[in-house]
C-alpha angles and dihedrals in degrees: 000000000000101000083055092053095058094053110099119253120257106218111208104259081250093068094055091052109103119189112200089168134071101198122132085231095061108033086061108027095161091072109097098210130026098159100044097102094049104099118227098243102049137102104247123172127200137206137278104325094010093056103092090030102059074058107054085048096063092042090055088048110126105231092010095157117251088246088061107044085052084055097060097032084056087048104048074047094063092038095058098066094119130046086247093065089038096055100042085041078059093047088054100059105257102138091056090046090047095049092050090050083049084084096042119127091247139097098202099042088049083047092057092031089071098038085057080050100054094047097056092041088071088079123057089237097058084052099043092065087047088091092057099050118184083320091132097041106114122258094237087060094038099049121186091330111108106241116219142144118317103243098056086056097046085045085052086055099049086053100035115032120090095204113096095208087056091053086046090054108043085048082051095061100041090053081055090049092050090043086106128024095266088054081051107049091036089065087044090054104043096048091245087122089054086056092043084058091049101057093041088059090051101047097032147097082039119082111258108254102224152010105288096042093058088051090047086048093056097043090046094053082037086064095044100044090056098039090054094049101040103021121094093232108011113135091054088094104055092057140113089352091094093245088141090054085050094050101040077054098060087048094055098044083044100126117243094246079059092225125137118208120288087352125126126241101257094046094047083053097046085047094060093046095053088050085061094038089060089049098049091047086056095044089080096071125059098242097057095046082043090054093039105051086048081064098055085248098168092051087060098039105051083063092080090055096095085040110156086226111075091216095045087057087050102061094042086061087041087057095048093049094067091039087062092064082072111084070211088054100049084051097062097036081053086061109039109014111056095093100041090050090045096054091052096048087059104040080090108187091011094079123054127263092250094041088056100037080054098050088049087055087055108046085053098052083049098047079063077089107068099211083063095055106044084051094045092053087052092061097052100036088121092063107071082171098059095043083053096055095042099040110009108198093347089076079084094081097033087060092040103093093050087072088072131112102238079070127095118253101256100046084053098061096038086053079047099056088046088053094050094053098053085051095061089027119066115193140160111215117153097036082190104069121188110199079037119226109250112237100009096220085078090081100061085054097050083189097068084034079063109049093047114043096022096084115208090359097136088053093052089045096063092039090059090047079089094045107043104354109177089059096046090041091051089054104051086042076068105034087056091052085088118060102225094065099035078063088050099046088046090048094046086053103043089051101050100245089137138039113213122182129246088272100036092052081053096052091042088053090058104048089045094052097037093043 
């Protein structure tokens, strides 16, 4: 027994086979012939690493009928749902075989070539074949058709080709390609953004007539949007072909229910963003302000300021901001936009965070342009607290001339108790003052700050001391704490450059000898 013991163990030939596949080939490798029944012509799909590749043959299969290849691009469609299909659908040379079918004769093949496209372009390894193209594929596959790179040929779709879901689809893709920066850069580089710009200027300013148009529309504004925000360069190529006029156009014809032809809610509502958006990404650099300002851009804009949609209205405001950079651009913001801007500002916690901060931003670039700012003070004026966050103490002299006599009595005494609050409320605001503020420490003493950049506003002072004394009173109580404008105010009164009442010589007579 123990001599047995010590012999070594023969294990049956079955228990040293060892199967590491599951195909049908090499679990039964005694079969002769496992494909035979497949027909030729039929879509046929395998199992775990041959999935996608069974595919790709039959795609690649010279005289496969239209139906057919239909058949495997909508199923390599289905099966990359996830990012594991579409990696190993990418591994397996699709986006070679669905560039290549881009160019097929027909519709419905093209139709399901870019949806395969856009899927993949979803990875960075589905995008990072795109410049190659079908390039590699063999000559015998490719035929007499050029190879070259995928996004030239989606960009040819979208200007060649008569049928609407095609279009759709090829603007869809592209969208997906331009999702992250590589994708961006990618569509500048290879002149596909170029393309996009043509066919905009042909189809806009006019409403897209279907479905599938307006679809088009939004994924098209969706590409642009990103690439001139993320790619090196991408602006170059929309400008100087009137594609901002264009676009400035379509706002305007937009119709008031906001809704695009055959388009839902939601994507009549993103469409219109991404049109602002564009604007607003070119809007950073000279020529775009320059073309969209020449077509009365800001008038159009400032539409879309009481948008139902809260991002709607943001980019609206977005778009605005960089106009103002323009003198041209405070000038038109001075003529259409003070009330908009007004009404946001003082929605409070309606508007978000970002949208208000913004609008802040705006009002003080245009303020640069002192006619807008005397009007848009007026408008405020009942809101100490946003004259405060926009100008700090210098609201003082935005709100100045209002204390005038010109104007009427209650806009006077509303100038009066604003007046009144900076004095006892120093505050900085706008840290960026234009006219600037000589020499800068006066507006940490809102009295000096006063006395000299409020023009006349000792004269309006005692002139209100009939009309609302206690406030007036209350001002000049604080103006006469320093010296120097106790002296003035005496001066002004002793000369007769000014012509106080009975009760308003007796109030003065009391601030200058108690001061």
């Amino acid at each position: 027994t123990a001599v047995m013991a010590a012999e070594p163990v023969q294990n049956l030939q079955g228990y040293k086979r060892h199967i590491t596949s599951e195909f049908l080939a090499d679990r039964y490798p005694y079969l002769e012939d496992i494909r035979g029944h497949l027909k030729h012509d039929d879509v046929t799909m395998a199992h775990g690493d041959r999935l996608f590749p069974r595919l790709v043959e039959q795609l690649k299969t010279p005289g496969m009928a239209p139906d057919k290849l239909c058949e495997a691009l909508r199923t390599i469609c289905d099966l990359s749902s996830n990012q594991e299909n579409k990696c190993q659908a990418i591994a397996s040379d699709v986006v070679a075989a669905a560039t290549h079918l881009l160019t097929h004769d027909s519709i419905p093949v093209r139709r399901d070539a870019a949806r395969v496209i856009g899927s993949l372009a979803l990875l960075i390894g589905g995008r990072s074949l795109m410049p190659v193209g079908n390039t590699n594929m063999a000559r015998k596959l490719t035929g007499a058709v050029s190879t070259g790179p995928t996004l030239p040929r989606l960009a040819k779709l979208l200007l060649s080709c008569n049928d609407e879901e095609v279009k759709m689809n090829a603007a869809r893709a592209l969208q997906a390609v331009t999702i992250f920066r590589d994708g961006c850069q990618q569509a500048v580089d290879q002149g596909t953004i170029r393309s996009t710009a043509q066919y905009l200027c042909a189809t806009l300013p006019d409403l897209p007539s279907s479905e599938h148009l307006s679809l088009c529309l939004l994924y098209l504004l969706q590409t642009l949007a990103a690439v001139t925000m993320y790619a090196d360069g991408g602006m170059k190529d929309l400008f100087g072909v009137h594609l901002l006029e264009r676009i400035v156009g379509f706002l305007a014809k937009m119709p008031k229910d906001g809704l695009l032809p055959g388009a839902s809610q939601a994507d009549s509502v993103e469409t219109l963003r991404q049109a602002l958006r564009v604007l607003w990404h070119c809007g950073n650099d000279p020529r775009g302000r320059k073309e969209t300002l020449k077509a009365e851009g800001v008038k159009v804009i400032t539409a879309y300021l009481d948008a139902s949609d809260s991002k709607v209205r943001e980019a609206a405001v977005c778009a605005l901001n960089v106009v103002s950079l323009e003198t041209k651009g405070k000038e038109d913001i001075l003529e259409h936009s003070p009330e908009g801007l007004a009404k946001l500002l003082q929605n409070g916690d309606a508007e978000t965070p970002y949208l208000h901060e913004t609008c802040v931003q705006l009002v003080r670039c245009a303020s640069e342009l002192p006619a807008f700012r005397f009007a848009f003070a007026r408008r405020i004026m009942g809101s100490t607290w946003l004259l405060e966050k926009i100008y700090g103490t210098a609201a003082m002299a935005a709100v100045s001339p209002l204390l005038g006599p010109q104007e009427d009595e209650q806009t006077r005494v509303a100038a009066l108790q604003v007046t009144l609050y900076f004095l006892s409320h120093p505050t900085t605001g706008d840290t960026i003052r234009v006219p600037p503020v000589c020499p800068p420490e006066n507006v940490k003493d809102p009295r000096t700050f006063a006395l000299e950049e409020c023009t006349d506003i000792l004269h309006n002072l005692v002139s209100l001391l009939d009309v609302a004394r206690q406030p007036a009173a209350q001002c000049l109580q604080m103006l006469c704490e320093l010296p120097r404008n106790r002296e003035e105010l005496r001066d002004i009164v002793s000369n007769g450059r000014v012509q106080p009442s009975a009760t308003a010589e007796a109030e003065l007579a009391s601030i200058l000898g108690s001061s």
